[in-house]
C-alpha positions as CSV (number, residue, x, y, z in Angstrom):
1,X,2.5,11.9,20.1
2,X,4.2,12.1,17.0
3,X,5.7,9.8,14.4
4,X,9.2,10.7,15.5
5,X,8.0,10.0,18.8
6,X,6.8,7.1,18.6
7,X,9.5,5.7,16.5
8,X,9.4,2.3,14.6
9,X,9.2,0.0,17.2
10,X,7.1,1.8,18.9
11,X,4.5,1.8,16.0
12,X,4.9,-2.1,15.3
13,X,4.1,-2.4,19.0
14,X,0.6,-0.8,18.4
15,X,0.0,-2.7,15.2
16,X,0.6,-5.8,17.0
17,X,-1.7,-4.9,19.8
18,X,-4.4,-4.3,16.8
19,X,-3.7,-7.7,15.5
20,X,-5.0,-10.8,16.7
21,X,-3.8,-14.1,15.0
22,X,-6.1,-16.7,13.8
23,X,-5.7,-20.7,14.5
24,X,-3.4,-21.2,11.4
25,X,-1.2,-18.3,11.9
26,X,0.6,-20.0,14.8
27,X,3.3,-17.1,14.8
28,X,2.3,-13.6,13.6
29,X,4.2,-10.1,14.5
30,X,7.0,-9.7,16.2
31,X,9.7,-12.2,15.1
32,X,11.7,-12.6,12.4
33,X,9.2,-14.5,10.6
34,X,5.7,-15.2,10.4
35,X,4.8,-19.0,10.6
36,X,1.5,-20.3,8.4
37,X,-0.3,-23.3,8.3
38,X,-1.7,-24.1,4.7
39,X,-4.6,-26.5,4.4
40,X,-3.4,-30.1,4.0
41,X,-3.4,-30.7,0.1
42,X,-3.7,-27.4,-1.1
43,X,-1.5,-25.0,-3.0
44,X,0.1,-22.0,-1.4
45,X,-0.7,-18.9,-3.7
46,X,1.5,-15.1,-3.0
47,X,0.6,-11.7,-5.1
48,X,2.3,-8.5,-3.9
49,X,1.5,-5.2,-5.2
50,X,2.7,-1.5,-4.8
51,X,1.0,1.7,-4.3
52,X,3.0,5.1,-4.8
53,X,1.8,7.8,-4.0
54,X,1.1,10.6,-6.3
55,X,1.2,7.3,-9.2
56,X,-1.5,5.2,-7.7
57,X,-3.7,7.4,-5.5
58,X,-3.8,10.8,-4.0
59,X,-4.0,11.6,-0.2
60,X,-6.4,15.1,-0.8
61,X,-8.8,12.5,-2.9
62,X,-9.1,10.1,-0.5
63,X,-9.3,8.8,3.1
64,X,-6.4,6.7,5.1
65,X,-8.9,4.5,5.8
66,X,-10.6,3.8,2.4
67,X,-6.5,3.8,1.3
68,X,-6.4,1.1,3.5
69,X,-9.4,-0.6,2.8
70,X,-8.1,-0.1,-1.3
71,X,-4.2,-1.5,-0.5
72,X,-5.5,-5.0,0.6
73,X,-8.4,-5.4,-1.4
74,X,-6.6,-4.9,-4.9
75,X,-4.3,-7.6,-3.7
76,X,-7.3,-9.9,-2.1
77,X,-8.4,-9.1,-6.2
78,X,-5.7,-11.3,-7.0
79,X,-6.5,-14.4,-4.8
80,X,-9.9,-14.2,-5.9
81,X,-8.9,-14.6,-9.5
82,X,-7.0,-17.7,-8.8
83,X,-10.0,-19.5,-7.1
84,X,-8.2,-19.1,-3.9
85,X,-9.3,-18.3,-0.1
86,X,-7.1,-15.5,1.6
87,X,-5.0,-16.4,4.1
88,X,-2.4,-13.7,5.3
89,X,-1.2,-10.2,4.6
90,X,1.6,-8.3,5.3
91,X,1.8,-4.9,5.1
92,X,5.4,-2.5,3.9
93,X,5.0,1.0,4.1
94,X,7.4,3.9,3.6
95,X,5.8,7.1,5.7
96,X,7.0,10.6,4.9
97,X,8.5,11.9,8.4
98,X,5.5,14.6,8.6
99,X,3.1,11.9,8.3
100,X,0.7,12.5,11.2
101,X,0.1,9.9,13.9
102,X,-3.5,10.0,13.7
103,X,-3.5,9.5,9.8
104,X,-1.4,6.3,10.5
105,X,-4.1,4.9,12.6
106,X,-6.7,5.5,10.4
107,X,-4.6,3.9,7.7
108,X,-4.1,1.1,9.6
109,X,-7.9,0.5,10.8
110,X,-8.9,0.7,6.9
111,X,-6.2,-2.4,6.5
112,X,-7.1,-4.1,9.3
113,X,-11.4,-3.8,8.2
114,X,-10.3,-4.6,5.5
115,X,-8.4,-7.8,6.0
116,X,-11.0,-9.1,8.3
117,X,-13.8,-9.1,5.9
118,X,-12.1,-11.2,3.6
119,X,-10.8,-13.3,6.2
120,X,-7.3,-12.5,6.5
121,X,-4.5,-12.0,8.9
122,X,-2.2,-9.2,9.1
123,X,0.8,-11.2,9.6
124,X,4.3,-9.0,9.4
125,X,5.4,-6.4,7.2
126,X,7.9,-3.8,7.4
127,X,7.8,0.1,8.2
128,X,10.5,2.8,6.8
129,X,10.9,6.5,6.8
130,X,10.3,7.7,3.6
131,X,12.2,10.6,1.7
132,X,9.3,11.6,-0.5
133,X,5.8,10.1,-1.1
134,X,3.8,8.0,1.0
135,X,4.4,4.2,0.0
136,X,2.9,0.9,0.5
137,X,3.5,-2.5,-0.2
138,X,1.0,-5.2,0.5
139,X,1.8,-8.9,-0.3
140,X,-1.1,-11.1,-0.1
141,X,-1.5,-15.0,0.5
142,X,-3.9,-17.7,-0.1
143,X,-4.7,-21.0,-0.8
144,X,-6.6,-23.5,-2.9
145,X,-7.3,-27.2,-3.8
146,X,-4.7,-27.9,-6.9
147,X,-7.6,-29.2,-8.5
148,X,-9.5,-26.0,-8.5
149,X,-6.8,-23.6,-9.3
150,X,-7.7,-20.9,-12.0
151,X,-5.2,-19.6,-14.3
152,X,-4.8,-17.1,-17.3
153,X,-4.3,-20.2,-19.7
154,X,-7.2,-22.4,-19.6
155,X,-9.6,-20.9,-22.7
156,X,-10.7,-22.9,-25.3
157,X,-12.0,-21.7,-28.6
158,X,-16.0,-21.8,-28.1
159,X,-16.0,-21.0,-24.5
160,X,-18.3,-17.8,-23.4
161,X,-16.6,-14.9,-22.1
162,X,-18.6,-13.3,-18.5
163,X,-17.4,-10.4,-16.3
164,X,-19.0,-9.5,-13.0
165,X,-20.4,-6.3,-12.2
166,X,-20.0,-3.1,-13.9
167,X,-17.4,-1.5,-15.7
168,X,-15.8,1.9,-16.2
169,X,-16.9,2.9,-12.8
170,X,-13.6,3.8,-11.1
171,X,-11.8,5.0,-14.0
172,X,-14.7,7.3,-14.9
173,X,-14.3,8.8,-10.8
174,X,-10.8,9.1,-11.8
175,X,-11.2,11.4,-14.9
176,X,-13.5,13.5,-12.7
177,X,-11.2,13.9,-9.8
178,X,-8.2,15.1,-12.2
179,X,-10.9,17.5,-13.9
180,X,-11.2,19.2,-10.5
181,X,-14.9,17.5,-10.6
182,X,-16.3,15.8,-7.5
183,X,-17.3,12.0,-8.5
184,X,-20.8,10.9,-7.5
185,X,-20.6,8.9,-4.5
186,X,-21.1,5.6,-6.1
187,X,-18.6,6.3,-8.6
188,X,-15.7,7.5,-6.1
189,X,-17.1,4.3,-4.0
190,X,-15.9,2.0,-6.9
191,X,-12.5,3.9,-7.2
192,X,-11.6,4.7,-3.6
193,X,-12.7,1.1,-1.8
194,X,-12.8,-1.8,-4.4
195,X,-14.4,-4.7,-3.3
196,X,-12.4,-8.0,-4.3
197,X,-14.9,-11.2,-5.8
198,X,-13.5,-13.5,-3.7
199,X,-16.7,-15.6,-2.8
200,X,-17.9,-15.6,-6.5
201,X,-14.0,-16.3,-7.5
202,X,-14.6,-19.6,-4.9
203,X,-17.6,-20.4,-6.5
204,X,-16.1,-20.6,-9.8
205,X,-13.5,-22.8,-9.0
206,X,-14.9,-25.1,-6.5
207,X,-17.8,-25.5,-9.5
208,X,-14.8,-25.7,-12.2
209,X,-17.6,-23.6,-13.9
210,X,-14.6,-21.2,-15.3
211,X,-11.5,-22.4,-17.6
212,X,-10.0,-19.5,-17.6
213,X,-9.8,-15.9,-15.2
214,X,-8.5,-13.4,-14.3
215,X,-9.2,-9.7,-12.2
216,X,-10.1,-6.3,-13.7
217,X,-7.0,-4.1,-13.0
218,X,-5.2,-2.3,-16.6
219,X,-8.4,-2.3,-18.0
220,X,-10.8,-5.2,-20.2
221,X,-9.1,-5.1,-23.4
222,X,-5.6,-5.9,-21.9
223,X,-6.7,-8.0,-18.8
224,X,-8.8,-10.0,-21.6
225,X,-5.3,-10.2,-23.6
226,X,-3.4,-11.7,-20.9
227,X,-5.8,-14.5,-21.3
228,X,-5.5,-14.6,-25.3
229,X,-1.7,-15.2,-25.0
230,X,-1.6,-17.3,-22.3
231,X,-4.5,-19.6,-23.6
232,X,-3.2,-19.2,-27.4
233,X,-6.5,-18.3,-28.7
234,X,-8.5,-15.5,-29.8
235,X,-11.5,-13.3,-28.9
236,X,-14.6,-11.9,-30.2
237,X,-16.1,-9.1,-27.9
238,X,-19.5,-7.4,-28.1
239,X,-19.4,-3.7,-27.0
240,X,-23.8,-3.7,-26.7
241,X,-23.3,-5.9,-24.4
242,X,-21.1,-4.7,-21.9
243,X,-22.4,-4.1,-18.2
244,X,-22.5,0.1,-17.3
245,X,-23.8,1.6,-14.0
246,X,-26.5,4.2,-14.7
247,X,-24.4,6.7,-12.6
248,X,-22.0,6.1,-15.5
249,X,-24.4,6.5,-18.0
250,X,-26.1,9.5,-16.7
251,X,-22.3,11.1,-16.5
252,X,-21.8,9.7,-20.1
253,X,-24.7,9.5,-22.1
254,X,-22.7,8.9,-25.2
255,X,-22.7,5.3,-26.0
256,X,-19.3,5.1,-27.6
257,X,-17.6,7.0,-25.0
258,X,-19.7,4.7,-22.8
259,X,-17.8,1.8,-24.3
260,X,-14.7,3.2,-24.7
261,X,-14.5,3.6,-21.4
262,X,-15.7,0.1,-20.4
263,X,-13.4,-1.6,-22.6
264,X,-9.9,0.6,-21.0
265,X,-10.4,2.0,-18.1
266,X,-8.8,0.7,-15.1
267,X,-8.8,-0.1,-11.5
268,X,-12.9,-2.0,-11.9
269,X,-11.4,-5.6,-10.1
270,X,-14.4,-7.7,-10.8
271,X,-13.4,-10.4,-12.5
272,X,-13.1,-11.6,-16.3
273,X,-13.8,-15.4,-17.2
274,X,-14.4,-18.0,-19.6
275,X,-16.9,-20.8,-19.5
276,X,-16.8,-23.8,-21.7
277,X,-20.0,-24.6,-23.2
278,X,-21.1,-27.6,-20.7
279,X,-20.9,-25.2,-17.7
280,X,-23.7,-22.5,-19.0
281,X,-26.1,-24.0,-16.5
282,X,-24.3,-24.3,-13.5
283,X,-23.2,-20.1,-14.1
284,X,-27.0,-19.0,-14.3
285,X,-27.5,-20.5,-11.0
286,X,-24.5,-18.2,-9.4
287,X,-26.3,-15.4,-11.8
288,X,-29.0,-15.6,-9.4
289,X,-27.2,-14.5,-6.6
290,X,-27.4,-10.3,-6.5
291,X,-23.6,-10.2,-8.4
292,X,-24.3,-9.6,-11.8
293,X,-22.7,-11.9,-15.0
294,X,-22.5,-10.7,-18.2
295,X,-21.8,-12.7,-21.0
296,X,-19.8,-10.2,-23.6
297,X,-17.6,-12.1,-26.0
298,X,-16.4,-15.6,-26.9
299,X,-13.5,-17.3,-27.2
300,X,-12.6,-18.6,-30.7
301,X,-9.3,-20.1,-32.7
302,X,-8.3,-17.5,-34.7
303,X,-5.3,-15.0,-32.5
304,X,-6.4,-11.6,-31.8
305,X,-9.3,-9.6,-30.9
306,X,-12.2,-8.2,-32.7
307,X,-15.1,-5.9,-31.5
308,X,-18.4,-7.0,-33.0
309,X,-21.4,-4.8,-33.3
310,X,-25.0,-5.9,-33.2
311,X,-25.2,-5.9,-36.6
312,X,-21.8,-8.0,-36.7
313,X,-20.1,-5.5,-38.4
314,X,-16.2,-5.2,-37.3
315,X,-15.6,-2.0,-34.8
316,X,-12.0,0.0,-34.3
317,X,-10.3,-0.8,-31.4
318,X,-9.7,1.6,-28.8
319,X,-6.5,2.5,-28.0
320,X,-5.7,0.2,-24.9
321,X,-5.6,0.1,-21.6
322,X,-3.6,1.6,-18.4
323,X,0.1,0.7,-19.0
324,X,3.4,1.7,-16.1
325,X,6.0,3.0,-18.3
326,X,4.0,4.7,-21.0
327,X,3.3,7.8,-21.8
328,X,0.2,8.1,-20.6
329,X,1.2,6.6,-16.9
330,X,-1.6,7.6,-14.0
């Protein structure tokens, strides 16, 4: 059966059949609304993001289902980087008429796997025909104790800079796939299906261990800058010290490009964070636990942003991160 076929109701019909609704999503699918329950006491926290295709991803570099897997996930980032447990997600999508039935469902079971490993609910959404590209709209929600909410403005001047993981991973696949070259697996892993840090994100904030966070999407230097302006302070960063893959260094073995690439690539979502002083202890405990955390700058008074060398010597900045609306839009 095709698309046209199986027109929209039709396809609603078999997402709803894919979707079962958990104990505090008391109406899902099918009405006008959805209805939630949020946890008594807690705060009620909505991201939405958009995918385009042909701007955002590529269908003959990727899977439906890891583009499923990637549309919630880079929303789920967002929870995560508030503190907060995912709740619900609802799904808009614009399909091209040509749009095969079978790449629908694929796109669909990559959502829905998705969802369910971070322990959310498809909950409504909206379906169109599209004129042109494929798109997709995900809008996530979650949920956290006031008291343990995370924001962009909470650095102090003293407090430690950490970022999980690695960096430069997906943004290093990217370079490869519009060079024609075929990304090693764990590379295209990192850019195709993102994993969102929600449990250490949880961690964080149930521990208050972090004053300040935020998730890896435009790139370190400008996610670290939302931070500086909205905590009113300044940075000091240390390039040696930055986390790299050894797939990424075996692709770049040249330490500045290395760090160049660390420093602005995109699309990484781990997540960036400052911890005051008092809290060092309670972070190498969570260092323990298989996620690496990587100190790499601190947070001082002065505004702006300097790159330190080992030998403290000052080091050019690179020229930024991923911006929509520039020149050099991806």
């Amino acid at each position: 059966m095709s698309l046209a076929g199986l027109g929209e109701f039709g396809l609603i019909a078999r997402i709803r059949q894919a979707v079962s609704d958990p104990a505090d999503l008391p109406l899902g699918i099918g009405d006008d609304c959805a209805a939630a329950l949020v946890p008594a006491g807690e705060l009620l926290l909505t991201t939405t993001d958009l995918l385009i295709e042909g701007v955002h991803f590529r269908r003959d570099w990727t899977t439906v289902r890891d583009l499923g897997r990637k549309s919630v996930a880079v929303n789920i980032s967002d929870i995560a980087a508030m503190g907060g447990t995912p709740r619900q997600i609802f799904l808009g999508v614009g399909l091209p008429a040509d749009f095969p039935l079978t790449e629908i469902e694929g796109f669909l079971d990559g959502v829905l796997e998705a969802a369910g490993e971070y322990g959310a609910a498809l909950a409504g959404g909206d379906t169109c025909r599209s004129p042109g590209p494929l798109f997709i709209s995900v809008t996530a929600q979650g949920s956290v104790p006031p008291q343990e909410l995370l924001t962009r403005g909470g650095a102090r001047p003293g407090d430690a800079i950490y970022v999980s993981g690695t960096l430069g991973d997906s943004a290093l696949a990217l370079r490869q796939l519009q060079a024609g070259t075929l990304p090693q697996s764990a590379l295209a892993r990192r850019h195709h299906d993102p994993q969102a840090r929600v449990t250490l994100g949880r961690q964080l904030a149930a521990g208050h261990l972090a004053s300040a966070m935020i998730d890896l999407s435009d790139g370190l230097l400008g996610d670290l800058g939302h931070i500086l302006t909205a905590s009113g302070v300044g940075a000091r960063l240390f390039p040696d010290s930055l986390p790299l893959s050894e797939p990424l260094r075996w692709v770049l073995p040249e330490l500045l490009a290395q760090q160049e690439l660390a420093l602005t690539g995109g699309e990484d979502y781990e997540l960036l964070f400052t911890v005051p002083p008092a809290q060092q202890g309670g972070l190498a405990a969570l260092a323990s636990a298989g996620l690496p955390l990587t100190r790499i700058g601190e947070i001082v008074s002065e505004p702006g942003l300097k790159l330190l060398a080992a030998d403290g010597s000052l080091l050019p900045l690179p020229s930024g991160s991923f911006k929509h609306f520039g020149s050099a839009d991806r």
